[in-house]
Every structure is written in C-alpha cells, then in structure tokens.
N, C-alpha and C positions, 0 to 999 in steps of 0.2 A: 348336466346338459350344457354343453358350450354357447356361448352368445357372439354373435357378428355385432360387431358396434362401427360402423361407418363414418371416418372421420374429415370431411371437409374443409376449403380457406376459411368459409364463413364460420365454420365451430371453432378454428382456432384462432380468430380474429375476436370475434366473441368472447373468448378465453383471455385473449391479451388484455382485454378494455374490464372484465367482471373481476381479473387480481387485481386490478392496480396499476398495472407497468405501461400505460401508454407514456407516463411522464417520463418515464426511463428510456423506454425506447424511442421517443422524438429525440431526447436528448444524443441517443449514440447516435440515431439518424442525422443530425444536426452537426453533433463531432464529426462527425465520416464527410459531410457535405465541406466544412471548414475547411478540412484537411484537402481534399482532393483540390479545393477550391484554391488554397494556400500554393500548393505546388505545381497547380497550370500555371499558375501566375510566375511561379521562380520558374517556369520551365522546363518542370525536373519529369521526365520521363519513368515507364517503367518497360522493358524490352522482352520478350517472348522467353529469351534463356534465364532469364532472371526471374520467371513467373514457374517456369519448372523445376527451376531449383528451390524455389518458395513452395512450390506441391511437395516436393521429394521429402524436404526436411519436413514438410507437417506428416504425411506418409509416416516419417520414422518418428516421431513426438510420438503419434497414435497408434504405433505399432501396427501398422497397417501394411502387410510382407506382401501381397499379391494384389492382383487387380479385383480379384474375389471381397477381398477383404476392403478395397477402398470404397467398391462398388456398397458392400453392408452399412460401412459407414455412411456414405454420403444420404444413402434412404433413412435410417436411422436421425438420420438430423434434421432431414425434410428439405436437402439438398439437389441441385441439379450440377453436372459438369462445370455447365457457364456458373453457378452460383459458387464452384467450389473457385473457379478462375478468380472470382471478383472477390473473394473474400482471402486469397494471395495476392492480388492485385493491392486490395487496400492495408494488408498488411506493410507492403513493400512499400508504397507510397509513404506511408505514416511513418516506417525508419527513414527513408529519403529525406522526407521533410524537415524529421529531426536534424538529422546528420546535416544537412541543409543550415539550418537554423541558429542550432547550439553546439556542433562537437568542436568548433575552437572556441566555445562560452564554460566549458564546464572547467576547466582549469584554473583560469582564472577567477569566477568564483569560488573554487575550492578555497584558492588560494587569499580571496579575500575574505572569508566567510572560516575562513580555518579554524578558529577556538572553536564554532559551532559543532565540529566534528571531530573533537578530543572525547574520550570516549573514559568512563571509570566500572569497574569491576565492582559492585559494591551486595553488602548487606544493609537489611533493614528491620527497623520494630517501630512499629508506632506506638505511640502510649497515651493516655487521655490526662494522664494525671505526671505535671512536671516534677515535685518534688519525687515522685518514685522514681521519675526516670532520671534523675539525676542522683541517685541512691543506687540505682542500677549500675550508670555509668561509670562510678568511684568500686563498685564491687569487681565490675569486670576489670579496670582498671589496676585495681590491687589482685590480683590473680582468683580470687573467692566466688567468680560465679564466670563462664567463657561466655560468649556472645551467644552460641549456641542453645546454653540453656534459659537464658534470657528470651530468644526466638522462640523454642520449645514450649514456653508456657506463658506467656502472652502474645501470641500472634495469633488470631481467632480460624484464619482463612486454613483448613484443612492443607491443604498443597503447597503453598509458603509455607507452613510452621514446620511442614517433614525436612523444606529446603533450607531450615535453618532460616530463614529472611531472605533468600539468594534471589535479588533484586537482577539478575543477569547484567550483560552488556547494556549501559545507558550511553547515551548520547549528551554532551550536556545539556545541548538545545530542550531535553525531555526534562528536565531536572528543572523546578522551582527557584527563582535566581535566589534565595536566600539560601538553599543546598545548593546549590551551583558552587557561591563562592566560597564555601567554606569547603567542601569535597574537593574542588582543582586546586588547596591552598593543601592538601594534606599532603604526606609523605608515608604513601603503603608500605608494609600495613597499618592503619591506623585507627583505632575507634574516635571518632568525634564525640565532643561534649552536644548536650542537649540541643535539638535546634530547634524551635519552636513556630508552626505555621495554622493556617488557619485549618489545616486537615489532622492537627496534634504535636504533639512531641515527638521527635524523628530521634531514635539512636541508631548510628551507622557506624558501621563496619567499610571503611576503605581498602579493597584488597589489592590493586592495582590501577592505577592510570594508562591506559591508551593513548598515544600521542597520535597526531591524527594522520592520516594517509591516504593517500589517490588509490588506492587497490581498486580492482573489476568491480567490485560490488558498489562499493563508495561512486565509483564516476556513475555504474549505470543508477544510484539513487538520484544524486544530482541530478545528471539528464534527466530523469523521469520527472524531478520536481519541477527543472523548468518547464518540459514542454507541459504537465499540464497546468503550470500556471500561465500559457501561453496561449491554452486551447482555451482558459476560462476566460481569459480576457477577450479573444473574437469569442467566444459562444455570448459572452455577456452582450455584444453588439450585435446580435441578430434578432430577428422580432418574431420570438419563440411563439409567444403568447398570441399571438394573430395567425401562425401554423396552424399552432392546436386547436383554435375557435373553428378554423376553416374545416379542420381534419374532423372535428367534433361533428357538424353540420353537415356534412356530407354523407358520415356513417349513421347518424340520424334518418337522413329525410332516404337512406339506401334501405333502413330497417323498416 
C-alpha cells in the first residue's frame, strides 16, 4: 500500500537546522552577499543576453534538451523560473568579479610563484626501519631487486602497492621541503638515497620532472586560489556570528 508523505518550507527548514548545515549555508549565504556586494560597488553589471546564455549553457551541462525537461529539473530541485534566473545571475556575477579582480593577477603570480608549480612524476615506499631501507636502496641500485618489487611487498595500502608506489603528478608545493629539494635536484630517472622525515624513510623513484606552465587548467587553479583567498578575507570581516544568533532566535521564538 503506497503512503502520501507531504513535504513543506517548514520540514525542510527543520531538515536543514537537525543535519547540521545551517553553518554552511550562512556561510554560502554570506559568500553570495560579498560577492554581489563586491560588484555593485566595481559597477559590474550583468545584462538579459548574458543571463540566457548562462540558462542555455546550464541547460546543456544537465542535459536538459526540451522545455519538458527543464521544466522536471527546475521541480526536482525545489526551483522556480525567477530562482533558476537568480542562480545564473549569481553565477555570472561571481565570474564578473573575478575577471574583474584577478585576470591580469594570475600571470604574474604564476610567474612569481613559478618553482611552486614545477611538477615531478614520481614513485614511493615508506619504510619504518632505515637501515633496510637503505639495504633496499643499494639492491635496487645494483640491479638485484627493481623498485617495483621493493613496492610489491612493503607498501601495506592495497592500491598503491598494485601501482607499484605511483605517487601520480605532484606539485612541489605538495611535497615536504626535505623531498622537495632533493627530488627537483635529481636527474630522471632516478632512485634517490634514503630520505628520512617525521612520517618515515621515503625511497623514491623520480620518473620525470615537469617544468612548470600557464596551460587552461594551471591558470584556472590559480584564479580559483586567489579569489577564494579573496572571498576569505571579506567573509573573515563580516559579523557572521551576530547573523546566526539573530537567525537562531527568530526560528526559535517561530517554533
């Protein structure tokens, strides 16, 4: 026998406040306020054709082919027309901003910040016990054991040890400065001697160096690190905590 369940503002407001997320959603509430607030101030407009092409392109993200189909989406998410308007609106605003702010900033950061973004190819094995691992490092060294089998049977983690240690694409900024400089000092391919940190004995396999580059992906990570280091510094000057007491008390003395 099927059940009708009737679902309400006030049950899914109730639902917001009983997980948890009200601290998360002041917070995007708060970002979103910054942001618009940021770009009345620069002036930066957003214009009717530029709001349609912002629906068009979400449309095709969600595979959303007919008006049928937008129409199931926009109920499905507990959307209205004007709410799907205002959530392209503030999309567009938020790139404005950016573009506004930082797109003649990421270059030259790149460009000062460069070593940060040299990148190594590498393998790895940790080891708890130095004299092995430097037992190891002369085996593999003299051809008697490949790094591979070294990984094979001390790496504990299931999925590492199939990949051999294959540490993927690092960054060096990710890398420990005591791997740092002895990995950007090698000459791939290369096994490094023992290096020892407070996480163990590192033997590493250098397979290639990345020298670093502006590509699509590189610039849009930069911009994204600046603006939200940008956003965190106005959110950090707004008086969050007096929001939420107010917003607190109000859905209290409603309940």
């Amino acid at each position: 026998m099927s059940q009708t369940i009737t679902i309400t503002n006030e049950d899914i407001l109730e639902q917001v406040k009983i997980s948890g997320k009200i601290p998360e959603i002041i917070e995007e509430i708060v970002t979103r306020k910054v942001v618009e607030n940021a770009a009345d101030k620069a002036g930066i407009k957003v214009e009717t054709e530029e709001i349609q092409k912002a629906a068009d392109q979400l449309r095709l993200v969600n595979q959303l082919q007919s008006a049928d189909d937008t129409w199931a989406w926009l109920e499905k998410q507990g959307l209205s027309l004007d709410d799907f308007e205002k959530l392209n609106y503030s999309n567009l605003i938020s790139n404005k901003l950016f573009r506004h702010l930082f797109a003649d900033k990421v270059k030259p950061y790149f460009f000062q910040h460069q070593l940060d973004y040299a990148r190594v190819v590498l393998y790895e094995v940790i080891l708890d016990d130095e004299d092995l691992a430097i037992e190891l490092f002369y085996a593999i060294q003299e051809g008697e054991l490949s790094f591979y089998d070294v990984a094979h049977k001390y790496i504990q983690d299931i999925e590492l040890r199939r990949k051999g240690g294959y540490r993927g694409i690092v960054y060096r900024q990710d890398l420990k400065p005591e791997i740092s400089a002895a990995v950007f000092a090698a000459k791939p391919p290369q096994h490094l001697k023992p290096i020892v940190t407070s996480k163990g004995i590192h033997l590493i396999l250098v397979e290639e160096i990345i020298q670093p580059e502006l590509d699509n992906a590189l610039y849009q990570k930069i911009a994204s690190n600046l603006f939200s280091e940008w956003l965190k510094q106005q959110i950090a000057q707004v008086d969050v905590v007096k929001q939420l007491d107010s917003y607190c008390l109000s859905s209290n003395s409603e309940s």
